[in-house]
C-alpha positions in Angstrom: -88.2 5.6 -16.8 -84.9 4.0 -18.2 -81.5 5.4 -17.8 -78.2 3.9 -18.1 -74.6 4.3 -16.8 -71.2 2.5 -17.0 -68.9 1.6 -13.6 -65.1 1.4 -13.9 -65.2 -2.0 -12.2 -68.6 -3.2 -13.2 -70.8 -3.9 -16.7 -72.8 -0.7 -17.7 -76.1 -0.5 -15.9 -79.8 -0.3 -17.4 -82.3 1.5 -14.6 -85.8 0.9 -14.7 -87.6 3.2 -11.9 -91.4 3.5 -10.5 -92.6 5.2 -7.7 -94.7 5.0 -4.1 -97.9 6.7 -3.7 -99.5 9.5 -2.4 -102.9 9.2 -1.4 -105.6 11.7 -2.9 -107.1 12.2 0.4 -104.0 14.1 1.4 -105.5 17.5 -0.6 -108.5 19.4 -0.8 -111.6 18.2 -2.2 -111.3 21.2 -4.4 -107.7 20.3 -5.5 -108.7 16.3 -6.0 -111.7 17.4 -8.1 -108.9 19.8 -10.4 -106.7 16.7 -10.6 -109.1 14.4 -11.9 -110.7 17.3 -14.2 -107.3 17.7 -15.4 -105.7 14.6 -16.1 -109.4 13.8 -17.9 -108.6 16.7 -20.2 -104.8 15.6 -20.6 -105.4 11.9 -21.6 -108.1 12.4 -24.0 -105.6 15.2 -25.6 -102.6 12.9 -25.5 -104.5 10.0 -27.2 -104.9 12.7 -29.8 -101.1 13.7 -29.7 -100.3 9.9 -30.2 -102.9 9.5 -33.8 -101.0 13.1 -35.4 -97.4 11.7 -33.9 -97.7 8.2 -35.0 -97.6 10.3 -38.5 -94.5 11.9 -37.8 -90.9 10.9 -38.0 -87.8 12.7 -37.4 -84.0 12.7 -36.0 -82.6 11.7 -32.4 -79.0 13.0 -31.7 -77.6 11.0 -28.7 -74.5 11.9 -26.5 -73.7 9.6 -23.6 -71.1 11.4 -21.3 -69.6 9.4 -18.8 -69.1 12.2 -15.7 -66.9 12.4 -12.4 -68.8 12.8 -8.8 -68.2 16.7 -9.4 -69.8 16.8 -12.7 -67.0 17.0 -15.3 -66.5 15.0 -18.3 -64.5 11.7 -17.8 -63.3 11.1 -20.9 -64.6 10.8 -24.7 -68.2 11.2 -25.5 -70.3 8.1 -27.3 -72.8 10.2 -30.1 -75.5 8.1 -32.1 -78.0 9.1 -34.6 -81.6 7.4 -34.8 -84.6 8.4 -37.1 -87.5 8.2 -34.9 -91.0 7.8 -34.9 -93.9 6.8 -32.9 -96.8 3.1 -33.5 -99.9 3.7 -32.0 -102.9 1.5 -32.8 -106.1 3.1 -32.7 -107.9 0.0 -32.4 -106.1 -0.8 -28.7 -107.5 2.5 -27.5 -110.6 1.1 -25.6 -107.4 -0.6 -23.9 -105.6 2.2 -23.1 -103.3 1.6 -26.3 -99.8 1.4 -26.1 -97.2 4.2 -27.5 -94.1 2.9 -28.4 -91.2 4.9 -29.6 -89.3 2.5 -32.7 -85.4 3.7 -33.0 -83.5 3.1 -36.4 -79.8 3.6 -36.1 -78.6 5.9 -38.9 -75.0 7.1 -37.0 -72.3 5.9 -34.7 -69.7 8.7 -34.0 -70.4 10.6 -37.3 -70.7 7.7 -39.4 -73.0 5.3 -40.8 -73.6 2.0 -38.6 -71.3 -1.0 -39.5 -72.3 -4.6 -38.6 -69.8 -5.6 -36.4 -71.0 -1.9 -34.5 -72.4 -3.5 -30.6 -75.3 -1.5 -28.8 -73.8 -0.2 -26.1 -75.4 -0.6 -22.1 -76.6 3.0 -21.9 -77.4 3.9 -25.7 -81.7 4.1 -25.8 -83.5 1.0 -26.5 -84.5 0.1 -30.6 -88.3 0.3 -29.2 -89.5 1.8 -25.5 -92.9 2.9 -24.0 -92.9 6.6 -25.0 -93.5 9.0 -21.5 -96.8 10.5 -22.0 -98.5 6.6 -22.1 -98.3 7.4 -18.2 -101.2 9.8 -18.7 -103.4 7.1 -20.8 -106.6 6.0 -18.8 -105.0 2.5 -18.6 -102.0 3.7 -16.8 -103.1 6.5 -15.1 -104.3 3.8 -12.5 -100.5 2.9 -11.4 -100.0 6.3 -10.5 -101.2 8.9 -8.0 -101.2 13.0 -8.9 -101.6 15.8 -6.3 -102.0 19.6 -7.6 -98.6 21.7 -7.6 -99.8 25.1 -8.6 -100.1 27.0 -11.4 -97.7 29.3 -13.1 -96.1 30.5 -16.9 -94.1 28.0 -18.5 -91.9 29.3 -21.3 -94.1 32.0 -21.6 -97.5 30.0 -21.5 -100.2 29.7 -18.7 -99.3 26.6 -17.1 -100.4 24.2 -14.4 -98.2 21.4 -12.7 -99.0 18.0 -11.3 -97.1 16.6 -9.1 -96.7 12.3 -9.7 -96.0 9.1 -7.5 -96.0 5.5 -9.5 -97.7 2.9 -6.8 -95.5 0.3 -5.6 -95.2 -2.6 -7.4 -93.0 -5.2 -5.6 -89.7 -5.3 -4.3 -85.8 -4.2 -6.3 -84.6 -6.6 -8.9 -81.3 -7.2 -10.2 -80.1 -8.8 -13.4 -76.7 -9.2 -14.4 -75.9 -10.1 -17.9 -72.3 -9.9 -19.3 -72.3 -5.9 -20.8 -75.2 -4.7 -18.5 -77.1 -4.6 -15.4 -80.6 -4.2 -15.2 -82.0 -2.7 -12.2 -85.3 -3.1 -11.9 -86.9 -0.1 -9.0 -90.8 0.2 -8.8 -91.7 2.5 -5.7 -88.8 4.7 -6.3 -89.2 7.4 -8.2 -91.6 10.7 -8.2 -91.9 13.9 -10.5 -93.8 16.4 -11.7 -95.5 17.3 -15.4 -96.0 20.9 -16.6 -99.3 21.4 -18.4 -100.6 24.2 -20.9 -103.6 25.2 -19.1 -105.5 26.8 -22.2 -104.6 23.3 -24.7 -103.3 20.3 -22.3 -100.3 20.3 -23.9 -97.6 18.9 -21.7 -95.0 21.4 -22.0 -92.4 19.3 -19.6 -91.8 15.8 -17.8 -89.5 15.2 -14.8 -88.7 12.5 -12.9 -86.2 12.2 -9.7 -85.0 9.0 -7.4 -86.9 9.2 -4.3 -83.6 8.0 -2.2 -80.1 6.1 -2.5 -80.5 2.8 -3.3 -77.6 0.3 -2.8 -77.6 -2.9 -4.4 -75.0 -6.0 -3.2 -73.1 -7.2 -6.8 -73.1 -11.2 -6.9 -69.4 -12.5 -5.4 -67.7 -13.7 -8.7 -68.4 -9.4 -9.6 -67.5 -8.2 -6.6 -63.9 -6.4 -6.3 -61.3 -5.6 -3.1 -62.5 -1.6 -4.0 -66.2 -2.2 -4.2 -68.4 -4.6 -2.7 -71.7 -2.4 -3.4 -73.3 -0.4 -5.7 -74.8 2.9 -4.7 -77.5 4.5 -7.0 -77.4 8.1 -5.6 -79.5 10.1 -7.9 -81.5 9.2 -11.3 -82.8 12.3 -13.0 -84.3 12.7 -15.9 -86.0 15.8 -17.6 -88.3 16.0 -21.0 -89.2 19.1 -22.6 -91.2 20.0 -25.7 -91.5 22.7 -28.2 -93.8 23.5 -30.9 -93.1 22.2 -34.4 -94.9 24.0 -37.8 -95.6 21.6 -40.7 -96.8 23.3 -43.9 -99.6 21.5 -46.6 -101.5 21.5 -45.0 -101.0 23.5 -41.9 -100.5 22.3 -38.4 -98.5 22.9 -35.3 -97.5 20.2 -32.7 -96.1 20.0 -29.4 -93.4 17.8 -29.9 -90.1 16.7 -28.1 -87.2 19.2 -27.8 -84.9 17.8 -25.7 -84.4 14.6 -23.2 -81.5 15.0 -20.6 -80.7 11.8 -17.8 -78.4 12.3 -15.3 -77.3 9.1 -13.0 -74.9 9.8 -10.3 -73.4 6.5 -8.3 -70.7 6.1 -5.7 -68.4 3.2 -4.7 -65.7 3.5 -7.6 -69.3 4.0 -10.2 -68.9 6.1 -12.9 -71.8 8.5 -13.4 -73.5 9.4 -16.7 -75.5 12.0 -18.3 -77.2 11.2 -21.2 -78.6 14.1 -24.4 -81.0 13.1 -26.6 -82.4 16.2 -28.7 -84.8 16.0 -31.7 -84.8 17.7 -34.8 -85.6 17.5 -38.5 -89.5 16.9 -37.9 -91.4 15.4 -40.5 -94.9 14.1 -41.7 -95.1 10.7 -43.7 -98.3 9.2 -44.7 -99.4 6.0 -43.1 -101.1 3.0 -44.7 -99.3 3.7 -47.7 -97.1 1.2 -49.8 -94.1 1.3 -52.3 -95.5 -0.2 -55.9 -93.2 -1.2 -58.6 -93.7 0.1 -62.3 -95.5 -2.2 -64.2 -96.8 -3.8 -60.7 
């Protein structure tokens, strides 16, 4: 997971999180046997997400909000547009594959990108390992799932797993001069909402597991802070069904993305919307060719 947020005496900050385990020993053999049915059923069906999506491409609105400790806004909003899509090579499939999500910049505040335009710390990276390559056979390995219960989930017959990353060293810090890269594995949990009649993953949320504070190098340090305190790191992904027409197909595809990170010690906070909208299908393999080419 990677959020982002700014600090009123510090560089903007770039979070990477994992998680610590849970053993599969802690639940019934019943349950253990329903996790491993299940995530069998939801890889195979995400693999098969990932060949329609790589297919698809469509429109990322972005607003980073910069928020006080009591949730308000704290000043201006930064908005970006991206057209989106998804790579996935088949051929790395025996290999677990890897989904990336590719980011072109088509907006900056309402307008078209300019070159002297900077990224800025928290906006989303040009390419990033899409969510849902956590439920791959190759990755499912550097997680552990226990069963949650079942339930409705905007109206559909759902079942939830709940998920801890393994650990995978200690913190890491790395300051540059705009951002700061914070590096967590063993910190984070959450939980993923499955259709239970198509696998579909209807929803994807992950949470800090505690506070971490983190000791800035002495030539950043300031009289009014001399730590950094991550306090919370949320992040929730839903998905909604898209129609395409000629020929005929519906996909579960990404609604909405919203990351909250919340830090003390003179931090400024930051919730960050990313919703997706104008879905469409492109043909792939294809090429432009010239007249008289």
């Amino acid at each position: 997971m990677m959020c982002a947020v700014k600090r009123a005496l510090l560089p903007g900050i770039a979070l990477i999180l994992a998680a610590a385990a849970l053993p599969l020993c802690a639940q019934a053999p019943a349950q253990i046997a329903e996790v491993r049915d299940t995530l069998e059923r939801v890889g195979q069906h995400v693999a098969q997400f990932y060949e329609r999506a790589r297919s698809i491409v469509c429109v990322e609105t972005v607003v980073i909000q910069e928020i006080t400790s009591s949730f308000s806004f704290n000043g201006p909003s930064r908005q970006l547009k991206y057209e989106l899509r998804i790579e996935w090579d088949p051929e790395d499939r025996a290999l677990g594959g890897e989904a990336k999500i590719v980011r072109q910049l088509i907006a900056v505040g309402g307008r078209p990108p300019r070159s002297k335009d900077k990224p800025g710390c928290m906006d989303p990276k040009a390419e990033a390992q899409d969510w849902l390559a956590m439920l791959l056979p190759a990755h499912r390995g550097e997680y552990t799932f226990t069963w949650a219960g079942a339930g409705r989930t905007d109206g559909r017959p759902s079942v939830m797993l709940d998920y801890k990353a393994l650990p995978a060293g200690p913190p890491s810090v790395v300051w540059t001069d705009d951002c700061i890269l914070l590096d967590l594995p063993g910190r984070s949990r959450g939980r993923v909402w499955i259709d239970a009649g198509t696998d579909d993953v209807l929803r994807l949320d992950s949470h800090l597991t505690g506070i971490e504070e983190f000791s800035p190098p002495r030539e950043r340090r300031s009289y009014a802070s001399q730590s950094l305190v991550l306090e919370r790191a949320d992040t929730q992904v839903t998905y909604r069904p898209v129609v395409f027409h000629d020929p005929e197909e519906t996909v579960l595809l990404p609604a909405s993305i919203m990351s909250t990170t919340i830090l003390r010690s003179g931090a400024t906070s930051s919730r960050v919307t990313q919703t997706f909208s104008d879905y469409r299908r492109f043909v792939t393999g294809g090429r432009v060719v010239k007249e008289g080419g």
